[in-house]
C-alpha atoms as a printed R data frame, in Angstrom:
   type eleno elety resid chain resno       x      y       z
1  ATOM     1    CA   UNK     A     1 -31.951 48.638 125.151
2  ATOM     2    CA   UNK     A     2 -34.442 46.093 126.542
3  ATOM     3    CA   UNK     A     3 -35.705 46.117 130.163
4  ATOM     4    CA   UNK     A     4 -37.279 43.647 132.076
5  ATOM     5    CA   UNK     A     5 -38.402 42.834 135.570
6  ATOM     6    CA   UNK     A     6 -36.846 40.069 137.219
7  ATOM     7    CA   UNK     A     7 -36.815 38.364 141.012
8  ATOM     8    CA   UNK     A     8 -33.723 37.696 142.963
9  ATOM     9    CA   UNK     A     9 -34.888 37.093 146.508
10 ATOM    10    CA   UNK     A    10 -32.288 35.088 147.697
11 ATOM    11    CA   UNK     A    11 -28.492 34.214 148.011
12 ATOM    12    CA   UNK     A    12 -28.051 31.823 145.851
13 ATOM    13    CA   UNK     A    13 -30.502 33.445 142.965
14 ATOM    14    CA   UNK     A    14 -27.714 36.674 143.461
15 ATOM    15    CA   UNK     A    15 -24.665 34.757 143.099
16 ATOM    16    CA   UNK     A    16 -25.887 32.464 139.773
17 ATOM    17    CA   UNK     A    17 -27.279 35.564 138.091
18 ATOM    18    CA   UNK     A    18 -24.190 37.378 138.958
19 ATOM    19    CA   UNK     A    19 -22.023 34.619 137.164
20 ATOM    20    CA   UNK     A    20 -24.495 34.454 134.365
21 ATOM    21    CA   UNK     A    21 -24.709 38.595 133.712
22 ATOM    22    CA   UNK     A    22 -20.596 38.598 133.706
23 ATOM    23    CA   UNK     A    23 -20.504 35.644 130.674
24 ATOM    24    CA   UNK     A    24 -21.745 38.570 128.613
25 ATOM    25    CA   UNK     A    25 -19.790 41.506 127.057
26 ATOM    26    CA   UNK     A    26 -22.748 43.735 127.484
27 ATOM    27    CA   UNK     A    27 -23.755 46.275 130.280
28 ATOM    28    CA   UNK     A    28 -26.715 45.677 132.519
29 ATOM    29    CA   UNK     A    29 -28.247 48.132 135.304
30 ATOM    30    CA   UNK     A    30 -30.512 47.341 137.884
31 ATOM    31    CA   UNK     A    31 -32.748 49.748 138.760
32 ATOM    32    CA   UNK     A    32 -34.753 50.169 142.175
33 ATOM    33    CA   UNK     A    33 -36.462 53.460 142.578
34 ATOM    34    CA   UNK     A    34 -34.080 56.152 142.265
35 ATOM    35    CA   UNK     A    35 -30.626 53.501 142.572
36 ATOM    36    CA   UNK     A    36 -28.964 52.504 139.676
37 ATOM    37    CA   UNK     A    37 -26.087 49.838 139.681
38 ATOM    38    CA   UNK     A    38 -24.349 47.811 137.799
39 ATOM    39    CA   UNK     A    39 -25.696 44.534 137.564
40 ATOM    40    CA   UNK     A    40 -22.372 42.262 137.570
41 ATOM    41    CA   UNK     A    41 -22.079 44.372 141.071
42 ATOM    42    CA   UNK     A    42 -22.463 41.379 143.702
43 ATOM    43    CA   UNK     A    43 -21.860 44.102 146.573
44 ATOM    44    CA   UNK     A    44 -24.269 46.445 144.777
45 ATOM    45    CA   UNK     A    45 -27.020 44.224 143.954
46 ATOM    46    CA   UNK     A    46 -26.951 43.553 147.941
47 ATOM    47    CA   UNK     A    47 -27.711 47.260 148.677
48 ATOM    48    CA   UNK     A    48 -31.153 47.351 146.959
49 ATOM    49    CA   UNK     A    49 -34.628 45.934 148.677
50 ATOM    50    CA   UNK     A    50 -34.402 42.530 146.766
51 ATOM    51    CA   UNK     A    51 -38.127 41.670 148.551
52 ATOM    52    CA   UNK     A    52 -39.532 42.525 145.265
53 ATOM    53    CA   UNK     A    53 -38.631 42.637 141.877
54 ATOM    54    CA   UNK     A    54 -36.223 45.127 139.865
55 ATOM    55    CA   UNK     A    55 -35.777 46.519 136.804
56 ATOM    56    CA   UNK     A    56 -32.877 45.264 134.088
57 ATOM    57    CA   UNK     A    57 -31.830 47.227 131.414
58 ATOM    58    CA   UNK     A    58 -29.756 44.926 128.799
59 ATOM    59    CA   UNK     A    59 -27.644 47.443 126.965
60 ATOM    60    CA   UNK     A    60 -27.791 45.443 123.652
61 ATOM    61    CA   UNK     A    61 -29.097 45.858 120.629
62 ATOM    62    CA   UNK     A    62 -27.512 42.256 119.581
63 ATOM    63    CA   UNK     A    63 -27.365 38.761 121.064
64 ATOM    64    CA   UNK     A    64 -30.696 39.409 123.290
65 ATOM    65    CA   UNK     A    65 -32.248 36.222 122.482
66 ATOM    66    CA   UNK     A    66 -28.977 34.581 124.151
67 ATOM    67    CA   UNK     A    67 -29.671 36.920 127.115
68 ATOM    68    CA   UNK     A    68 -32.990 36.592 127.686
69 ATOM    69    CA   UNK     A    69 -33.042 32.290 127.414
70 ATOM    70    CA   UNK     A    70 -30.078 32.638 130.295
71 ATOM    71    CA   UNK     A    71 -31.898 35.031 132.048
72 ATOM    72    CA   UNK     A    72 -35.077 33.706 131.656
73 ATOM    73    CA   UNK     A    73 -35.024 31.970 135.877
74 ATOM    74    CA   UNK     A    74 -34.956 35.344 137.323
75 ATOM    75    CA   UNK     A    75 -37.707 36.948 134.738
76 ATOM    76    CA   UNK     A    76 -41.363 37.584 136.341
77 ATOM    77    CA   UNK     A    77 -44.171 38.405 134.468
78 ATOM    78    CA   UNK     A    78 -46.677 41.280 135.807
């Protein structure tokens, strides 16, 4: 499992990364204090505080380079 922090402070930024999560056969949380959901969860995504950035666990112990380059817009650095 890998996690990483990543941004998604608008609309649009929750629909793409939606649509890029669900091209992969792999699970992904999102984790926002004590809420976990699943991340290809448009509806569920929209119930955490999205003003600041949230936790992804990638479930996968193969294909993470894949995941990370399409993931890499919504990635912040701390």
């Amino acid at each position: 499992m890998k996690t990483v922090k990543i941004s998604l402070n608008s609309i649009d930024k929750v629909k793409a990364f939606v649509n890029d999560v669900t091209k992969f056969d792999t699970d992904f949380d999102l984790v926002s204090g004590r809420y976990v959901i699943d991340a290809k969860s448009i509806m569920g995504i929209f119930s955490l505080d999205l003003s600041k950035p949230i936790e992804l666990n990638i479930h996968s112990e193969e294909a993470v380079n894949t995941i990370m380059d399409t993931l890499a817009p919504y990635i912040v650095e701390e």
